[in-house]
N, C-alpha and C positions, 0 to 999 in steps of 0.2 A: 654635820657641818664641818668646814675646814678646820683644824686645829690651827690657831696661829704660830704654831712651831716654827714652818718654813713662810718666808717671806720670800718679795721681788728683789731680785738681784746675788740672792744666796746662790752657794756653788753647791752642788748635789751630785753624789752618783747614782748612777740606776743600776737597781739592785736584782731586776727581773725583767723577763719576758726579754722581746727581740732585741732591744737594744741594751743589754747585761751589760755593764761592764762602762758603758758610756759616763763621761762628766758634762757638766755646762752648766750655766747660771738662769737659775727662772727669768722668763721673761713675763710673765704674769699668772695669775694664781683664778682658776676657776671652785670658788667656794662652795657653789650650791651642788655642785658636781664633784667636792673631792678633786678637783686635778691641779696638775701644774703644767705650764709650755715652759721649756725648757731648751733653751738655742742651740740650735746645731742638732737636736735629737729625735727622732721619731718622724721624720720630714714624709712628707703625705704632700702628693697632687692632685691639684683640681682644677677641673675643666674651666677656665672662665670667658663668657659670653663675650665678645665684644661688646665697647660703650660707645658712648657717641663720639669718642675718640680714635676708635676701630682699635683701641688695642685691648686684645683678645689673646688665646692659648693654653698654655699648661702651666701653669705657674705648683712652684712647689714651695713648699711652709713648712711649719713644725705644728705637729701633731699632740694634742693636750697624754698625760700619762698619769696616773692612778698615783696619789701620795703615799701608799703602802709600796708602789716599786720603786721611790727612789729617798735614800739618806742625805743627810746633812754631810758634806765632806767637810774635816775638822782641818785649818793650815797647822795646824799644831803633831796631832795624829796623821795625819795625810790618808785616813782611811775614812768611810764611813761609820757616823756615831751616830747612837741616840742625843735627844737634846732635853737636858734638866731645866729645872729654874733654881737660882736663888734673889734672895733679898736683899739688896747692898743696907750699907749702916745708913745711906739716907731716904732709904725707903722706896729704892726703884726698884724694880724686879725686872732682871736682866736672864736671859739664854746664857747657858752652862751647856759644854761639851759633859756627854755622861760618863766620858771615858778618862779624860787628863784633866777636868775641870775647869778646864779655859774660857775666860767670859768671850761669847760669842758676839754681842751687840757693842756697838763704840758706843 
């Protein structure tokens, strides 16, 4: 199952395969499958049918990508980090950059 480490709307780099090097912000998170879609990255086209509206073509998307290829981009570090947990003193447990310690959740 997905780790809840990376959420919707978190900034991520991809750390492998064809798009190395790429950033962007999840746009939704495929759990049962490990993945994440992620804008701007991995973009894939597919043939669609015409509907009863006759609009039909090649429409192109963003393509889902494996949570082991892409990190947490830290604003603090401005590079890719592992992500901790701590405990605050009133008892929420908040996302930790593993690298400079920076609480990641507002």
């Amino acid at each position: 199952m997905l780790e809840k480490r990376l959420k919707k709307g978190d900034t991520v780099k991809v750390i492998a395969g064809r798009e190395k090097g790429k950033t962007g912000k999840i746009q939704s998170t495929i759990a049962d499958r490990e993945r994440v879609v992620i804008e701007k990255v991995n973009m894939i086209k597919r043939h669609k049918k015409p509907d009863a509206k006759g609009k039909g073509g090649i429409v192109e998307k963003e393509g889902p990508i494996h949570v082991s290829n892409v990190m947490y981009l830290c604003n603090k570090c401005g590079t890719g980090v592992r992500i901790g947990y701590r405990i605050l003193e009133d008892g929420k447990k908040v996302r930790v950059c593993a690298k400079c310690h920076e609480i990641l959740d507002s």
